[in-house]
C-alpha angles and dihedrals in degrees: 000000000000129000113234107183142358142205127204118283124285137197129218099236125026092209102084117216105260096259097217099069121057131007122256120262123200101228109202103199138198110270123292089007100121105099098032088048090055104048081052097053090047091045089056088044092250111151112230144155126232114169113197132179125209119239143180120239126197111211123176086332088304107110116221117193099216136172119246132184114262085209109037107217104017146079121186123235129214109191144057127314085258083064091044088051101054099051080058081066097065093073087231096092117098089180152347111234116192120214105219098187117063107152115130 
């Protein structure tokens, strides 16, 4: 699988967490999750980050533009470990990775 070309980096959401509340967690999710994860976590208001780069796909000679991860296997949460918990609860979390070093 090569990547052919590639556009400039996307996030999920165009509305960024407010930096001031919560601490960032690492969430390692089940495979192929990302995406799914991510409109979950936006639909409950959770804040999270999910970069993402365009890429063109070639499949049986027809091209396809798609969105991949930029991180395979992880999204990225803004918010409390309540939040953290209840994305847990989804079934599509691996892990919950906290990030111990914030300062900015």
């Amino acid at each position: 699988m090569s990547l052919l070309e590639s556009a400039p980096l996307a996030a999920h959401d165009d509305t960024w967490p407010d930096m001031s509340l919560g601490a960032w967690f690492v969430l390692r999710t089940k495979a192929r999750q990302e995406k799914i994860l991510a409109q979950d976590l936006a639909a409950r208001g959770i804040g999270n980050f999910l970069p993402l780069v365009t890429c063109t796909k070639f499949y049986g000679g027809r091209r396809a533009r798609v969105e991949l991860p930029l991180f395979p296997g992880y999204v990225f949460l803004h918010g409390d470990i309540d939040q953290a918990y209840e994305a847990d609860r989804t079934r599509r979390v691996a892990q919950i990775i906290r990030v111990t070093d914030q300062r900015r």
